[in-house]
C-alpha positions in Angstrom: -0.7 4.7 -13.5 1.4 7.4 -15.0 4.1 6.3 -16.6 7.3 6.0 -14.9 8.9 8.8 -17.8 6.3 11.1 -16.5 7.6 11.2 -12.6 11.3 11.5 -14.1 10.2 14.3 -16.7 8.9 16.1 -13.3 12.7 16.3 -12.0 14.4 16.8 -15.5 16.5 19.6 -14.7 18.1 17.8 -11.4 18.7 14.9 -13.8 20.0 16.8 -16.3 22.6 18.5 -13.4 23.3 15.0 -11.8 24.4 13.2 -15.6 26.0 16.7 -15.9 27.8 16.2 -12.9 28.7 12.6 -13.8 29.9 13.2 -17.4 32.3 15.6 -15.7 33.6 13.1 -13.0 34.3 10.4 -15.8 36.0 12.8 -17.5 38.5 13.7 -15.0 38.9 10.3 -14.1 39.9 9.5 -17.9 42.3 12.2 -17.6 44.4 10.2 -15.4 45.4 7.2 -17.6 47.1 10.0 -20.2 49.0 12.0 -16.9 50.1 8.2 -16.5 51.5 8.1 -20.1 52.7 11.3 -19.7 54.8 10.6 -16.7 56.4 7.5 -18.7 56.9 8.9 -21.7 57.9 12.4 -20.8 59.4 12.3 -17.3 61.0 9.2 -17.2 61.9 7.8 -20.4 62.1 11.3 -22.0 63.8 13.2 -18.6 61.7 16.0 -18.4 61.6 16.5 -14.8 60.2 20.2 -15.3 56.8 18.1 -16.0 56.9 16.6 -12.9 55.5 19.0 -10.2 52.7 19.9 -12.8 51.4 16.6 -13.5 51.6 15.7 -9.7 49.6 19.1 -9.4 47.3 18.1 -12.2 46.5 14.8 -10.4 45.6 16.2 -7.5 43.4 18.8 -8.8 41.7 16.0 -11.1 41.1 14.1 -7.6 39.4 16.7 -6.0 37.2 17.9 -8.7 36.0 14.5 -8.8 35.1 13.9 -5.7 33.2 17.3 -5.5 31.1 16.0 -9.1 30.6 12.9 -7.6 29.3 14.3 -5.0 26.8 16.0 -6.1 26.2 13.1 -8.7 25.2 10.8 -5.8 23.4 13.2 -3.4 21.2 14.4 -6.6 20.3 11.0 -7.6 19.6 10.3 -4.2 17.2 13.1 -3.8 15.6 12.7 -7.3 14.8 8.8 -6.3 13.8 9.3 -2.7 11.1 12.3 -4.0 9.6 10.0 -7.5 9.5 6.6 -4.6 7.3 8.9 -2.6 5.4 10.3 -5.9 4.8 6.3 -6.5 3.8 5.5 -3.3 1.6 8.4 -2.6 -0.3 8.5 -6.3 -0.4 4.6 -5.2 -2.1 4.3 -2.1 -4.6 7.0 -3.2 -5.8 5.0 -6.0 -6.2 1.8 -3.6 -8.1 4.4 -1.1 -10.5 5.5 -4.5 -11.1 1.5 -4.7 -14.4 0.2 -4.2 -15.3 -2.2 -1.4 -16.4 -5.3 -3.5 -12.2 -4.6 -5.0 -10.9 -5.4 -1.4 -13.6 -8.7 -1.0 -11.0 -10.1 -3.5 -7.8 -8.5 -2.9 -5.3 -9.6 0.2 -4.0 -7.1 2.3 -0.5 -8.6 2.4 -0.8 -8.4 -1.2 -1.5 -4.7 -1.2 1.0 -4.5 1.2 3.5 -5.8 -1.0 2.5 -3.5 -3.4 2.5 -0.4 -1.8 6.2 -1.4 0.0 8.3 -3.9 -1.8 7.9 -3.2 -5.1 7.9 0.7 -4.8 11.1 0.2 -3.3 12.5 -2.2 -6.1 11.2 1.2 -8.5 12.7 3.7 -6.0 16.1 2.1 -6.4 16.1 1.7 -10.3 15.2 5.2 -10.7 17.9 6.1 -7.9 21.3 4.2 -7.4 20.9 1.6 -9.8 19.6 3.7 -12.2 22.6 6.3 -11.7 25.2 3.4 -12.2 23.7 1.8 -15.6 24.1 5.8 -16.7 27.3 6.1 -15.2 28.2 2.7 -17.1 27.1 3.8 -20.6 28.8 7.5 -20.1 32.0 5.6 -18.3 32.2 2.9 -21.2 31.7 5.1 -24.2 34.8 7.8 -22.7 36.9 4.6 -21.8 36.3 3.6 -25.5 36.7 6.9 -27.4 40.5 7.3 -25.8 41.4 3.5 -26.5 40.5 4.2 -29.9 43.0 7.4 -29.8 45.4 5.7 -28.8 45.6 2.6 -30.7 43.1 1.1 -33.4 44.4 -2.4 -33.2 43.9 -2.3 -29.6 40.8 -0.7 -29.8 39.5 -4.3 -31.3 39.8 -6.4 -28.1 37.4 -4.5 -26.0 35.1 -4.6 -28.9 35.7 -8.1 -29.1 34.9 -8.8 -25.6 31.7 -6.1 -24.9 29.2 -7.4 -27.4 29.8 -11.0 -26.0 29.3 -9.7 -22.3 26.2 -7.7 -23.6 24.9 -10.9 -25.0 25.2 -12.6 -21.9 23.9 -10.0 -20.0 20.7 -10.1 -22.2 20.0 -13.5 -22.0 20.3 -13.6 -18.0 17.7 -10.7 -18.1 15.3 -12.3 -19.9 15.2 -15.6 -17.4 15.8 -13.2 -14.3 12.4 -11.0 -15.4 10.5 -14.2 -15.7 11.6 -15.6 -11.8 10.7 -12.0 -10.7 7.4 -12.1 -11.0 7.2 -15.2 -9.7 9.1 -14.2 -6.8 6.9 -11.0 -6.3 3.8 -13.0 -6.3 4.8 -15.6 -3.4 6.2 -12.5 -1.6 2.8 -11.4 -1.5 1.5 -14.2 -0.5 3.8 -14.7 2.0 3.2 -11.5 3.4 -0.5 -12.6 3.4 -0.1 -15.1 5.4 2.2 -13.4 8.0 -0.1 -10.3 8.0 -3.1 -12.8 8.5 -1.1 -14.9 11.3 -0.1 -12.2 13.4 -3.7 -10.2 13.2 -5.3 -13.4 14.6 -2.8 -14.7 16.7 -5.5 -15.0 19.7 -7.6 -16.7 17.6 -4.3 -19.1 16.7 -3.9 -20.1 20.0 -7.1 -20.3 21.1 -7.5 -23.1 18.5 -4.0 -24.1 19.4 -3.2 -24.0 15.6 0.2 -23.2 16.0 1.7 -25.8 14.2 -0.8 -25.8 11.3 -0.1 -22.2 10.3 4.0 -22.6 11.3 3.9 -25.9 8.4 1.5 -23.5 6.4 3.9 -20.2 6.5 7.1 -22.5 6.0 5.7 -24.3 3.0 5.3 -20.8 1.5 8.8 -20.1 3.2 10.0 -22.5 1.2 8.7 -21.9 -1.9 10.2 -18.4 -1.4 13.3 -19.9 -1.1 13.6 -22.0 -3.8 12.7 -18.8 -6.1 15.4 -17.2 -4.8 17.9 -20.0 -5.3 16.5 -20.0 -9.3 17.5 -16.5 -8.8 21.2 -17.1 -7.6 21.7 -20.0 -10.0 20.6 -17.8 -12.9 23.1 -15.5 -11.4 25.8 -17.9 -10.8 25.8 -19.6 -14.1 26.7 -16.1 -16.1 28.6 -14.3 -13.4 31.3 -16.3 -14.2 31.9 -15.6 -17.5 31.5 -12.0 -16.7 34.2 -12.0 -15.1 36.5 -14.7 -17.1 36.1 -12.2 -19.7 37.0 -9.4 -17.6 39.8 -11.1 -16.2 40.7 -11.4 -19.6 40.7 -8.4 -21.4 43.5 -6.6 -19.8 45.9 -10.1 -20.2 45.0 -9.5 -23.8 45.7 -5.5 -24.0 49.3 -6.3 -22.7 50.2 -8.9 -24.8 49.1 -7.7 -28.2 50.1 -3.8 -27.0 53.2 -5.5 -25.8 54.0 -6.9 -29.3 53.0 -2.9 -30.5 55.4 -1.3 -27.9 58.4 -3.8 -29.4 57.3 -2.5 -33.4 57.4 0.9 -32.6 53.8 1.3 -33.3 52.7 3.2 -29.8 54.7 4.0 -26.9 55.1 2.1 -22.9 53.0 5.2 -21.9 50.6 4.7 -24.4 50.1 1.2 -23.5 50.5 1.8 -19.8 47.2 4.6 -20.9 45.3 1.7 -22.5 46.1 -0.7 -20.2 44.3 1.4 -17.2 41.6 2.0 -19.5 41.5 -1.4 -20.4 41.1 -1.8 -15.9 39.1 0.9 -15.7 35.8 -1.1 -18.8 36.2 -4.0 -16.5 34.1 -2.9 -13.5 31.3 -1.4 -15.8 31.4 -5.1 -17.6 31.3 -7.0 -14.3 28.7 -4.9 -13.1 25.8 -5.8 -15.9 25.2 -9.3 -14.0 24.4 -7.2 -10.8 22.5 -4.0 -12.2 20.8 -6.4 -15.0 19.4 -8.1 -11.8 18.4 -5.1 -10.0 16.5 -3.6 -13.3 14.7 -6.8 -13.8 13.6 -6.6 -10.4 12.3 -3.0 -10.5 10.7 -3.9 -14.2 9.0 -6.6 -12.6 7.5 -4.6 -10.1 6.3 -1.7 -12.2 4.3 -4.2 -14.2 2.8 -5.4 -10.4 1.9 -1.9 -9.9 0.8 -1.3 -13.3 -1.5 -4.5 -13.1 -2.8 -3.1 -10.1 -3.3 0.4 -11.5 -5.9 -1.9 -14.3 -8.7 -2.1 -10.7 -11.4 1.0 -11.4 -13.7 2.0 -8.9 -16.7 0.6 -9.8 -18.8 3.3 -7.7 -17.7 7.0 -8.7 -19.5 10.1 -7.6 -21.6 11.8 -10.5 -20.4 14.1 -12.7 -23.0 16.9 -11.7 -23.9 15.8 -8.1 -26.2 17.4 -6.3 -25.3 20.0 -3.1 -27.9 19.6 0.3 -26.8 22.4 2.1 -28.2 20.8 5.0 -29.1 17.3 4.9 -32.3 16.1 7.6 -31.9 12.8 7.5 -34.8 11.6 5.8 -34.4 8.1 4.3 -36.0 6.3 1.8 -36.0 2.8 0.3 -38.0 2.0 -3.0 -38.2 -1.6 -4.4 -34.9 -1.8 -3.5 -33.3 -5.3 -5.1 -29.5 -5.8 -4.4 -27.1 -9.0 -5.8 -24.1 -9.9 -5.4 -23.1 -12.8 -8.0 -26.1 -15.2 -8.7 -27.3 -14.8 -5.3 -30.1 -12.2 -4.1 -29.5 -10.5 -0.9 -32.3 -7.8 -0.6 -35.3 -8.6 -2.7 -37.8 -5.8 -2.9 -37.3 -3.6 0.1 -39.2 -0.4 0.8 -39.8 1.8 3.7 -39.3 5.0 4.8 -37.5 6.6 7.5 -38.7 10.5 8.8 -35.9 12.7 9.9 -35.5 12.5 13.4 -37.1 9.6 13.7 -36.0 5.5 14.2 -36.6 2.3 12.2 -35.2 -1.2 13.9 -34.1 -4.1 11.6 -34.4 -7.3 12.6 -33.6 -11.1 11.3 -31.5 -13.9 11.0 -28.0 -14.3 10.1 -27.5 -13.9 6.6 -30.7 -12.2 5.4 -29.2 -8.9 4.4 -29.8 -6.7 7.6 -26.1 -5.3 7.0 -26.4 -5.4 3.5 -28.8 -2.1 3.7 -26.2 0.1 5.5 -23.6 -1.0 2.7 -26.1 -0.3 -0.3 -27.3 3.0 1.8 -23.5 4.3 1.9 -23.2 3.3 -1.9 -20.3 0.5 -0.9 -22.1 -1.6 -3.4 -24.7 0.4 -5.8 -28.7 -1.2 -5.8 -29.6 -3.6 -9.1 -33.0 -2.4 -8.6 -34.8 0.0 -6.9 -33.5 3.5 -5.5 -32.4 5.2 -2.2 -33.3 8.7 -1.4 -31.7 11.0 1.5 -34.0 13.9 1.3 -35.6 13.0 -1.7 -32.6 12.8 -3.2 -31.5 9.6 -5.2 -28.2 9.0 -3.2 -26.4 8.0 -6.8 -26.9 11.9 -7.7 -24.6 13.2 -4.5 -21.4 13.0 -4.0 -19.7 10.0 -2.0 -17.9 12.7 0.3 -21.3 14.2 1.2 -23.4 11.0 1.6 -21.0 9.5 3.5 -20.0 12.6 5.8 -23.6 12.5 6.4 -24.1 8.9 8.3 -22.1 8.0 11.3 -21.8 4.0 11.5 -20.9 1.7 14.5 -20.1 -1.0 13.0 -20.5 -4.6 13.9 -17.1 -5.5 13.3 -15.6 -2.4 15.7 -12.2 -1.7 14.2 -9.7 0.6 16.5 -6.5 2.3 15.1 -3.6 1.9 17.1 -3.7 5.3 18.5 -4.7 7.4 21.7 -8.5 6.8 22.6 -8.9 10.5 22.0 -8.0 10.2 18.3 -9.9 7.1 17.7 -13.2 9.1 18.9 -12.4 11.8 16.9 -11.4 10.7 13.8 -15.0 11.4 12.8 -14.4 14.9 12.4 -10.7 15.2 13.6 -10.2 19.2 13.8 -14.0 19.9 14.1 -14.1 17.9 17.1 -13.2 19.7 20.3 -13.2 18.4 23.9 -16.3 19.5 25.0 -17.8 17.1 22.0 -15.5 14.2 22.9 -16.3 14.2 26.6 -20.1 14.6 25.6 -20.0 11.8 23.4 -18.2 9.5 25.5 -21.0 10.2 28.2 -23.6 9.3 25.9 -21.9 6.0 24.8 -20.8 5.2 28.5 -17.3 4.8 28.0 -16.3 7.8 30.3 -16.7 5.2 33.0 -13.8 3.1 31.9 -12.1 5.6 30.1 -11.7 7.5 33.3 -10.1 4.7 35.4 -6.9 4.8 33.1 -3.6 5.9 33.8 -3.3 8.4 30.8 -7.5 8.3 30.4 -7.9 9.6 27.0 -4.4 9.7 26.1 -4.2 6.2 26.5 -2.8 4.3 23.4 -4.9 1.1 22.6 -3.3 -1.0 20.8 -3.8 -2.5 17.1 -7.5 -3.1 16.3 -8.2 -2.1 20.0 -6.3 -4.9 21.8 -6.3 -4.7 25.2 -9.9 -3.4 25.5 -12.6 -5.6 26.2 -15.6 -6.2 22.9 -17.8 -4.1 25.6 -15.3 -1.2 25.5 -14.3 -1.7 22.1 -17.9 -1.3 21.2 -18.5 2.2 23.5 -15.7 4.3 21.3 -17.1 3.3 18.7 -20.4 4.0 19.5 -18.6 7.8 20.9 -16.9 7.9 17.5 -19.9 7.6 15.7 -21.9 10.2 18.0 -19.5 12.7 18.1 -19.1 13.0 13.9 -22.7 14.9 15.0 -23.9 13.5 11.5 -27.8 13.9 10.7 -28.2 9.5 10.6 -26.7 7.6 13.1 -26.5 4.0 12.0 -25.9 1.1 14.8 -25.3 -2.0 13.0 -25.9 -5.2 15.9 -23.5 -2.3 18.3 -24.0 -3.2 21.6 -24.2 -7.1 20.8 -20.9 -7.1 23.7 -22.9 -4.6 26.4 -24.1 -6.2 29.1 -28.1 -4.8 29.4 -27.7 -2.2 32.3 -25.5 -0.6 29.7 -27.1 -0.9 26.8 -30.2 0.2 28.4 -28.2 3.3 29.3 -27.2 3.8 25.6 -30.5 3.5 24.3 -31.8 6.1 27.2 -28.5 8.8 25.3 -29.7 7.8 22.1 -32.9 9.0 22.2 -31.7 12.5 23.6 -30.7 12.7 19.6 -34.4 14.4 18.6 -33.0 15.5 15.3 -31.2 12.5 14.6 -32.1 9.5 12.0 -31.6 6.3 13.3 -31.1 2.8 12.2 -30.6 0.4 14.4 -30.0 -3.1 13.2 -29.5 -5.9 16.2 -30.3 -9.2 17.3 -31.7 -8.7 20.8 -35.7 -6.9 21.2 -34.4 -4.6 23.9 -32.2 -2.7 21.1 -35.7 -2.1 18.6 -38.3 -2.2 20.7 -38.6 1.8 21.2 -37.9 2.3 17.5 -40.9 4.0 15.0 -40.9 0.7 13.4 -39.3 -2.2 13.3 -39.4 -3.9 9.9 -38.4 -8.6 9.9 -36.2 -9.5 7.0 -37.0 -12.8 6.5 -34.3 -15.8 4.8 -35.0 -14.5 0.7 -34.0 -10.9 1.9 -37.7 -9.6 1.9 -39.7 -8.2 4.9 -41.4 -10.7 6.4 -43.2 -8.3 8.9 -43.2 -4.3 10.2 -44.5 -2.5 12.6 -44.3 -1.1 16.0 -43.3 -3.6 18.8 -46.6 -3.6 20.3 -48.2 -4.3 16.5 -45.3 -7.0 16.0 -46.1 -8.8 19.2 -49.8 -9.1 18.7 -49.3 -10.6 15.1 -47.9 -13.9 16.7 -45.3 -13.9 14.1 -41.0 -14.1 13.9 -41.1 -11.0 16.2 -42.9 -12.7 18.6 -41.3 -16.1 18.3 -38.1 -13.8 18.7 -39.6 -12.3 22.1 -40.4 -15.3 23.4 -37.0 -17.1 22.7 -35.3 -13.7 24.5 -37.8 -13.3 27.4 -40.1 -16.2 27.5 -38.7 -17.8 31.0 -38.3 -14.6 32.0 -42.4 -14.0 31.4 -42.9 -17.8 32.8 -41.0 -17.0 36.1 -42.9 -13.4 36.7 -46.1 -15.3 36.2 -45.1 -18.4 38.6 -44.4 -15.5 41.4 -47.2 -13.7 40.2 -49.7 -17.4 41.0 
């Protein structure tokens, strides 16, 4: 993460006019208190009423000129703060995007969330009106004190007196408000979690009719929450107090010693009318360090979140000379390819090879690593032994943009934005994609049929992960998404697991249209292999357990055929009864 100095050095010379600004504002301000004097002294104890228009002039001019530098002040700062809280955010969510997938395996979205909202926020107002009022504090209170001391030493000793005690105070509630801060960022993440989690899955809730579970579940969280806050307002409550007894205080103080000054003849009833506005005017900056000593805390403690966060590296990088196809075939190879994740072995010695333009099947059980070879094959997680070659290229020499702009996925977990249909299918290749494509590829997938029947067709919003859509239409824009990226492999991983098999049969008819495109096709069901090249059986230990065409599989008597049997074997046992 760059350091927060470094966003603020980017606007310096808009900081420099806003403190300029402000500097100039306090000053007129403190001009007031001595036109106060002035009016005492001069015009009514000392009867020049010549004075009078001019100072009345004076004051209004003073007025005005302030409110045009506090203008300015205010809509700089704002500006500045608004611009760096974007900076933040943007630099931000790119380095979660450069992340690596095993990163979000661990990570919680609400806590990313959090993150990327909340405590950018909490920054965005430290830099912005916070930050502009502990300025305007230290430029206010260091004026207010250079014209006490002009006007009276003695005086001057009270508010130096009463400061360092109120900075003391102010101090020591920082350092217990910065530890409840981060414990109160934490459970907002988690809270966040929870409600992210909660609202994603509420089908899933009810259909379980968990209601209850996760209502006592988010309120015990809730809770917690709010007990972190209420540590907050007691650490708050227990110094504001003094804050302002002290402030209270201080002007008591400046009119009963400066009273005693007046009667020896030491300064004047304006004088000590002057100090005793200045004397008003320390208070609110003094009162104010509970409240802004808060806030900072706050935005501290999130800039260590972020920074902590900025710690996560993407463990997968592209090279630093990678290697240009300038046009990629689609040729795949696997070579004694071992992957692991923690002590357990997912893929143990897999090889085979893939011509362009033509199709391997993958078949097994749950759990023995079928999807595991699309993630390794994208580089979401790198090999531990072995190598992968697109081309004859080792895919850890090109770059992740290419290699990955190169495979279209369907994915067996179909994820849909919240957007128009139209979008979704596009967002392969969103401006290289034009309608002709889009209605092409929809064909081919067999989701022009549905698509058609809406009211708004492709237009049509669908709603957050594609509710409102059946798993069978869910599954067809993807399946269009992925054909209309035009990419040179076309991976289907378990994709038409929702179709019913008049439609997938009609898939499988558009897919093999695609002459010059690779294809890997990972599924449970025989009808989605059986046409491939070959067709490769992972077995439990992640190795292949058998390969070869469907007719070669079938007359080994092995898991294929135990599979085929266990799809269509009282389907065989009824033909043959009609056929007797």
């Amino acid at each position: 993460m760059k350091k927060i100095s470094r966003y603020v050095m980017k606007y310096w010379y808009a900081y420099i006019f806003a403190i300029t600004c402000m500097v100039i504002s306090v000053s007129l301000d403190m001009l007031t208190p001595k036109i106060t004097g002035s009016f005492i002294d001069d015009v009514i104890i000392g009867g020049k009423m010549e004075l009078f228009n001019k100072l009345i002039i004076l004051t209004l001019c003073i007025g005005i000129g302030r409110c045009i530098f506090q203008y300015f002040k205010e809509y700089t700062f704002d500006i500045v703060s608004s611009k760096i809280g974007m900076n933040i955010r943007h630099d931000l969510f790119k380095h979660i995007q450069s992340l690596s997938i095993s990163f979000f395996d661990k990570t919680n979205t609400g806590e990313l969330m959090a993150r990327v909202k909340d405590d950018v926020d909490r920054i965005w107002d430290g830099l912005g009106f916070v930050g502009m009022l502990i300025i305007e504090v230290v430029i206010h209170t260091s004026i207010v004190l250079y014209c006490m001391f002009n006007i009276s030493k003695k005086l001057f000793i009270i508010p130096c007196i009463a400061m360092p005690l109120v900075a003391l105070f102010a101090i020591i509630m920082e350092r217990k408000l910065d530890v409840i801060y981060e414990e109160i960022s934490e459970e907002n993440a988690t809270l966040n979690t929870i409600a992210q989690e909660n609202l994603a899955g509420v089908r899933t809730v009810k259909a379980f009719a968990r209601e209850k579970f996760e209502i006592k579940k988010f309120l015990s969280h809730n809770n917690r929450y709010y007990e972190l806050n209420m540590k907050q307002s007691k650490a708050l409550v227990r110094y504001q107090p003094l804050f302002q007894f002290i402030t209270k205080l201080l002007p008591i103080a400046v009119i009963i010693y400066g009273g005693v000054l007046t009667i020896n003849g030491e300064i004047t009833v304006g004088e000590l009318s002057a100090f005793s506005i200045y004397s008003t005017n320390i208070v609110w900056p003094m009162e104010m360090l509970g409240w802004l000593t808060n806030s900072f805390s706050s935005a501290v403690a999130s800039t260590k979140k972020i920074r902590k966060l900025y710690t996560n590296v993407p463990e997968i990088t592209d090279p630093e000379n990678p290697v240009a196809l300038d046009e990629v075939k689609g040729t795949i190879d696997f070579e004694h390819v071992t992957f692991e994740q923690g002590n357990k072995t997912i893929l143990n010695d897999i090889s085979f090879h893939v011509e362009a333009g033509k199709t391997i099947g993958i078949m097994g059980a749950t759990g023995t690593g079928k999807s595991s070879i699309i993630n390794i094959l994208q580089r979401f997680y790198e090999t531990s032994e072995g190598s992968i070659k697109v081309d004859g290229i080792n895919i850890k020499d090109l770059a992740l943009k290419d290699l990955r702009s190169s495979i279209s996925l369907v994915m067996q977990d179909v994820f849909l934005f919240s957007d128009t249909i139209k979008e979704n299918i596009k967002m392969g290749k969103k401006y290289d994609i034009n309608k002709e494509i889009m209605l092409e590829s929809a064909s081919y997938a067999q989701a022009d049929s549905f698509i058609d029947k809406l009211d708004n067709k492709y237009n049509t919003v669908i709603g957050e992960r594609g509710v409102g859509l059946s798993g069978g239409q869910k599954q067809r824009i993807s399946i269009a998404r992925a054909l209309a990226k035009k990419a040179p492999i076309l991976v289907l991983d378990d994709s038409t697991s929702a179709l019913d098999m008049e439609t997938e049969h009609a898939i499988q008819e558009s897919l093999s249209q695609l002459e010059n495109t690779t294809k890997i096709i990972i599924a449970h069901r025989i009808s989605a292999v059986r046409h491939a090249d070959e067709i490769i059986i992972l077995s439990d230990g992640g190795n292949i357990a058998e390969r070869g065409t469907h007719e070669e599989l079938l007359a080994k008597h092995g898991l294929y055929y135990q599979t085929y049997m266990s799809q269509y074997g009282d389907y065989l046992e009824s033909k043959q009864e009609v056929t007797i």
